[in-house]
Residue, then its C-alpha position, 0 to 999 in steps of 0.5 A: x243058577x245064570x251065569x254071566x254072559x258076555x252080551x249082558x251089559x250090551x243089552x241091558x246098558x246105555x248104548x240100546x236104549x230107546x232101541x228094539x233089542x233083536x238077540x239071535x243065535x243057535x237053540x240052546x245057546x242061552x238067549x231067553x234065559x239071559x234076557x229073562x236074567x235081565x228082565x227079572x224083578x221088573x214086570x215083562x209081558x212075555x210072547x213064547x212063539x214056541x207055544x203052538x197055541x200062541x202061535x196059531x193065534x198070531x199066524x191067523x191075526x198078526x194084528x192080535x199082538x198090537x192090541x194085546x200090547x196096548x192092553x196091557x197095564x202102565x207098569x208093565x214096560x218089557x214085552x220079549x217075544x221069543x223065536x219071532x222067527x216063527x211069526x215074521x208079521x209080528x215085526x210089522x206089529x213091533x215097529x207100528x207100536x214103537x213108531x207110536x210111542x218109541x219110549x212106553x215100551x222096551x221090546x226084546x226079540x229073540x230067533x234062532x233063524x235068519x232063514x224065514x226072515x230072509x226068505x220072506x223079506x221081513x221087517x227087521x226095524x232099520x234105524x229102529x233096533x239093534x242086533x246081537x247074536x249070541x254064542x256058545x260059552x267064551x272063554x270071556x265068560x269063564x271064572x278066571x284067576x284076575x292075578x293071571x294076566x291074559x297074554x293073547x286077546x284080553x275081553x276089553x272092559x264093559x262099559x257099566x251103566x246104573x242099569x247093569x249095576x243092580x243086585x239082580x245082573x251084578x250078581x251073575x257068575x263066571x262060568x266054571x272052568x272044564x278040562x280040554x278033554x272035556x271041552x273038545x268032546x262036549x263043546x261049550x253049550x251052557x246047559x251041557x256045561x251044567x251036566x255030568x257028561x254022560x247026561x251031557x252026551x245024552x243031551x248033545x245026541x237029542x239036539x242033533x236029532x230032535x233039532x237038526x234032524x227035525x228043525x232045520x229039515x223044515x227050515x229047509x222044506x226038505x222032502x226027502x229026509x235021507x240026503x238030508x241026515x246023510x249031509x249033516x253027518x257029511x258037513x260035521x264030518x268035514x268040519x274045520x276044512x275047505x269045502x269042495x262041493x264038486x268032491x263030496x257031491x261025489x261022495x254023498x251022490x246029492x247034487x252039489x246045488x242041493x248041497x250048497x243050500x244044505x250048506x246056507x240052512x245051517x248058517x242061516x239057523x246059526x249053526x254054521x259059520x264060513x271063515x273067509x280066505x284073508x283078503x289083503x292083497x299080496x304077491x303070493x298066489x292063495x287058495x281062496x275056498x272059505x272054511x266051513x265050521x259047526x257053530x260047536x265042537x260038542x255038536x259037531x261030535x254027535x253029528x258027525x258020530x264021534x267019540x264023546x268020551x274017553x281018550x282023544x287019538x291025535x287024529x281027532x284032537x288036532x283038529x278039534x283043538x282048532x274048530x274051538x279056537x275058530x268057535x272062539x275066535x268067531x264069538x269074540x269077534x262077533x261081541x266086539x263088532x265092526x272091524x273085528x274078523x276071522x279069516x285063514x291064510x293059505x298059499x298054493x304051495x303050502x304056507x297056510x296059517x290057520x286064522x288071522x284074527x283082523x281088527x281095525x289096528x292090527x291082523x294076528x297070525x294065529x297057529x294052532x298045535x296040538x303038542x304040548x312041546x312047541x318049537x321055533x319050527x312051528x312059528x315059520x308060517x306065522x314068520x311068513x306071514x308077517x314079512x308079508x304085512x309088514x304094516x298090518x302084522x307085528x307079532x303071532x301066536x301058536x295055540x298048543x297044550x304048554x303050560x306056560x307061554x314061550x317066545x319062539x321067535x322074536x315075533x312069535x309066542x305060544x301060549x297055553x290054549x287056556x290064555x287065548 
């Protein structure tokens, strides 16, 4: 069964068409069967560069897949190229075939890395396509109970089009709601959703090995194979915070240049994110080290070797209840576009609030408390916060365990993790 992604009336609606659709984001997170959803019941021609064959076949003449499109008959109007990443050259060939003929065919393109495109300049259709970047399940895509109010970050209403409007994309659902326990331990990859969490584990412990251990080793073109394994249980493990490079170059014994390229990799294969220091001026002296995240707190688990079951200790549930407001905040951020943000804010001397969600009319102090018993206490650094931006901050949220909203302050609410 598919279920309804937040990106599904962006690509399929009004505002790309007549554009090249690039969707890019972590493995697994869905882009090929969202874009397959979309494409069903009409006639596709689809390029899977995971195929070796394929893919051998393109390397050796990129110029194959040009004249293979022009083959192809009147009524087949959508080609997808899937992982394009893998045969760069092929942009080339995409942008040749819409020059000629901007309005015959309708590309989709797919990658789950930044790096070779990068690294080796390609085309990436300027003025010519539109990009998007998918993410694990947000809490936008789950199936909610429409006569409870959204009290924090409401999704704002998708614009509907004729297209979005057919039997085929209306009837998708909303994700199905889990359990904060269960969130926590396994994340939100929408195929480990699906599973019972034992196979999910299984599922999670396979990603890590076979994809990050093996993928992004050769994205890296890492020679050694033990520093590397040895970082990617290090930067799970540090997951959430300000990273040192100097401290754990010390701990792991690999330079710190080594690990800072180990650092761009992951970002790059969109299985990490930095969280900026909030940038605003101010008459406070901050820590300005951004915050290094795993793009999902389930595979950040079985990175760095977590327990995935049973009951969470409090040491490790605080922690992980604000990485998925980050994965949250990061995602939904990322959907709604220019002006929308993440950042933290920490002073040198301790007054530290855990993100700022920035949009273009407003920046929102957000806290985030693993107690299920919030007090006034705990909206003091969101009180700070605001006397300091008086023009840009007016409210702010503590994310906890409640089960109903409460007014902290006069400026301050906690609300249920669940309402963010």
């Amino acid at each position: 069964m598919f279920h309804a992604r937040w990106l599904r009336a962006a690509l399929h609606g009004p505002t790309s068409r007549g554009k090249v659709r690039i969707l890019l984001g972590a493995r697994q997170t869905g882009k090929t069967a969202l874009l397959e959803h979309l494409l069903a019941g009409s006639d596709t021609h689809i390029v899977n560069l995971q195929d070796a064959a394929a893919r051998r076949r393109f390397e050796a003449d990129p110029a194959a897949f040009g004249r293979e499109v022009r083959a192809l008959p009147r009524g087949v109007r959508a080609v997808l190229v899937d992982e394009i990443q893998k045969v760069p050259a092929l942009f080339d060939e995409v942008q040749a075939l819409y020059d000629a003929s901007p309005s015959r065919w309708q590309f989709y393109l797919t990658g789950s890395s930044a790096r070779r495109l990068r690294t080796r300049s390609a085309n990436l259709l300027p003025g010519r396509s539109h990009l998007y970047r998918l993410f694990p399940v947000c809490g936008w895509e789950l199936a909610r109970d429409e006569a409870q109010p959204r009290l924090a970050l409401p999704a704002p209403r998708a614009k509907a089009s004729r297209a979005s409007a057919s039997s085929s994309v209306a009837s998708a659902r909303s994700f199905p709601t889990r359990s904060l326990l269960r969130t926590l331990q396994l994340g939100s990859l929408p195929g480990v959703r699906a599973e019972r969490p034992e196979t999910a584990q299984a599922t999670l412990a396979a990603y890590v090995e076979h994809y990050l251990e093996e993928e992004i080793r050769r994205e890296a073109a890492v020679r050694e194979v033990g520093p590397f394994i040895v970082f990617l249980r290090l930067a799970a493990s540090e997951s959430g915070g300000q990273i040192n490079l100097a401290r754990l170059s010390q701990e792991s014994g690999i330079p710190a240049s080594t690990l800072k390229n180990y650092y761009q990799v992951l970002v790059d294969t969109f299985v990490g994110y930095w969280i900026p220091a909030y940038s605003r001026r101010t008459r406070k002296r901050l820590l300005t080290t951004p915050r290094f995240c795993f793009f999902d707190v389930g595979v950040r688990n079985a990175a760095a070797e977590l327990p995935q079951s049973g009951p969470l200790a409090d040491e490790l549930a605080g922690p992980l209840l604000e990485q998925w407001v980050a994965q949250e905040l990061v995602a939904r951020a990322a959907y709604l576009g220019r002006g929308h943000r993440v950042s933290f804010w920490r002073t040198t001397y301790g007054v530290e609030v855990d993100f700022v969600w920035e949009t273009p009319r407003e920046d929102l102090p957000i806290e985030v408390k693993w107690t299920a018993r919030p007090r006034p206490a705990d909206a003091r650094h969101l009180e700070t916060f605001i006397d300091e931006f008086p023009t840009r901050a007016r409210r702010g949220l503590v994310v906890c365990r409640c089960e109903h909203a409460q007014q902290l302050s006069d400026r301050v609410r906690a609300i249920p993790w669940q309402d963010l």
